[in-house]
One Martini backbone bead per residue (centre of mass of N, CA, C, O) as a GRO file, in nm:
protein
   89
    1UNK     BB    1  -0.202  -0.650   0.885
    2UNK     BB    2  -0.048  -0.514   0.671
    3UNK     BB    3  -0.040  -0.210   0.501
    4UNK     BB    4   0.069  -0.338   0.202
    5UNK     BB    5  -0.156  -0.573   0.194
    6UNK     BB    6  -0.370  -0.432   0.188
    7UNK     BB    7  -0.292  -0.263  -0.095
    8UNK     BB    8  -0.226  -0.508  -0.275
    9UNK     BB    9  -0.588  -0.600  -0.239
   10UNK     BB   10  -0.674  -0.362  -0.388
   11UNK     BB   11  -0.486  -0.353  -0.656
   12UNK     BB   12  -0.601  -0.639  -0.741
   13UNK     BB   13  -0.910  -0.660  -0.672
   14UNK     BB   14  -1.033  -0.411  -0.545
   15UNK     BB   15  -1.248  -0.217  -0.382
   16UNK     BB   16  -1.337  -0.375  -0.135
   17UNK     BB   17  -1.173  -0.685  -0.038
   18UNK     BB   18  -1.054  -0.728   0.200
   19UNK     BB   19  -1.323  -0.897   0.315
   20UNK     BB   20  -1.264  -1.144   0.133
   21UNK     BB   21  -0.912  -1.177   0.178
   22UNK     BB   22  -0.896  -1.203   0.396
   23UNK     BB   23  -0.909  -1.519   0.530
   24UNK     BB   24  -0.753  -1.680   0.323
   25UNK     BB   25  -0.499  -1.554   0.490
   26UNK     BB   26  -0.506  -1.613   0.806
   27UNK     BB   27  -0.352  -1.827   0.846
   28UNK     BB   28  -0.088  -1.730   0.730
   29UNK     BB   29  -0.076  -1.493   0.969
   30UNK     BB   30  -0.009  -1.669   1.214
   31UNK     BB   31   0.294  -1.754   1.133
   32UNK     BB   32   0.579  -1.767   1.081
   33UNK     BB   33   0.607  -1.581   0.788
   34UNK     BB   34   0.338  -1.459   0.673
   35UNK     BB   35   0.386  -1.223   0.522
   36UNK     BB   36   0.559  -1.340   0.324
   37UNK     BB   37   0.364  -1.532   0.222
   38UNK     BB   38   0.123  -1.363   0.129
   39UNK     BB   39   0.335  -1.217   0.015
   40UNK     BB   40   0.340  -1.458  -0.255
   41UNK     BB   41   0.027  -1.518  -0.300
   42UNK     BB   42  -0.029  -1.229  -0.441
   43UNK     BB   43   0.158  -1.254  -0.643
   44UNK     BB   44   0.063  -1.496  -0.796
   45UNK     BB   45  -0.255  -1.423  -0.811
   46UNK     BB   46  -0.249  -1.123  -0.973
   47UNK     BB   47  -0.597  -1.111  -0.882
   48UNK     BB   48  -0.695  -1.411  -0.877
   49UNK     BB   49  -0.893  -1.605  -0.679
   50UNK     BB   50  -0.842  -1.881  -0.753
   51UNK     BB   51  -0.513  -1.864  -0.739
   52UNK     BB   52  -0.540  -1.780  -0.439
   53UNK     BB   53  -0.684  -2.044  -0.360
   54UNK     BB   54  -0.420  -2.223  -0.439
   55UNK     BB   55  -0.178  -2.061  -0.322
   56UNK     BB   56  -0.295  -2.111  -0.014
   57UNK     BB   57  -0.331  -2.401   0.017
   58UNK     BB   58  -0.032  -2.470  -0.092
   59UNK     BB   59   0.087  -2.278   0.180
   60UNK     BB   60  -0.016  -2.530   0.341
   61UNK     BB   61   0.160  -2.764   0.288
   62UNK     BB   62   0.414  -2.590   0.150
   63UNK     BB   63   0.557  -2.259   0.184
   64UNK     BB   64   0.822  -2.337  -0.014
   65UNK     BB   65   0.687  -2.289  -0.264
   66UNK     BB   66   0.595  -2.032  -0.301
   67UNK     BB   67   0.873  -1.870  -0.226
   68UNK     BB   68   1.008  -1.950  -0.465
   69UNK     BB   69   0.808  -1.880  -0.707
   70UNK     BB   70   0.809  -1.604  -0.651
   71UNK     BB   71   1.118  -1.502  -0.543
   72UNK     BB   72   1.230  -1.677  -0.830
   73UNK     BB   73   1.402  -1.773  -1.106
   74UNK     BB   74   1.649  -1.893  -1.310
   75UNK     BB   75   1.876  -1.689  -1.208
   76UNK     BB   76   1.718  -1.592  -0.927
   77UNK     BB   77   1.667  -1.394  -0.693
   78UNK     BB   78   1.409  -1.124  -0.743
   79UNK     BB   79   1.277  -1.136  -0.408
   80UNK     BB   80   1.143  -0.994  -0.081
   81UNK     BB   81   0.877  -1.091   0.072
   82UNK     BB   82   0.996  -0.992   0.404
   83UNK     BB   83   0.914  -0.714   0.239
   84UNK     BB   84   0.765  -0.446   0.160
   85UNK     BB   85   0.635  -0.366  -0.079
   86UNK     BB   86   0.777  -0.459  -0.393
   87UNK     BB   87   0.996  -0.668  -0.290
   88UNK     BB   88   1.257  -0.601  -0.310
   89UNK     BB   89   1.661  -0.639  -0.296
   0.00000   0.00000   0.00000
């Protein structure tokens, strides 16, 4: 797991997390464009549990549709989450 994603699960879930929501993300960290889904789920879940295995769920049913909602807004794309956090463009 790269280490901004690291990083980001300690800022959004609280210190010592990790060995919690790795699990969650691990299927997904494991195809082409893992790390890229993984920030995209970690944006949606915004910090909350229920909501990161919603939508780690969901990125497993259709990962196209997770980088939509993280990605782009109204306007188009406003993140690039192929990069590492905070994912600017």
């Amino acid at each position: 797991m790269a280490p901004d994603i690291e990083q980001r699960i300690e800022a959004d879930f609280g210190p010592g997390a990790l060995n919690g929501i790795a699990p969650v993300l691990a299927s997904l960290l494991q195809g082409p464009g893992g790390e890229r889904i993984a920030r995209c789920v970690l944006i949606l879940a915004a910090g909350d549990i229920a909501k990161l295995r919603h939508f780690a769920t969901q990125a497993r049913q259709d990962f196209r549709d997770v980088i939509y909602w993280a990605e782009y807004d109204a306007k188009g794309r406003v993140r690039d989450c192929g990069k590492p956090f905070p994912c600017l463009i």
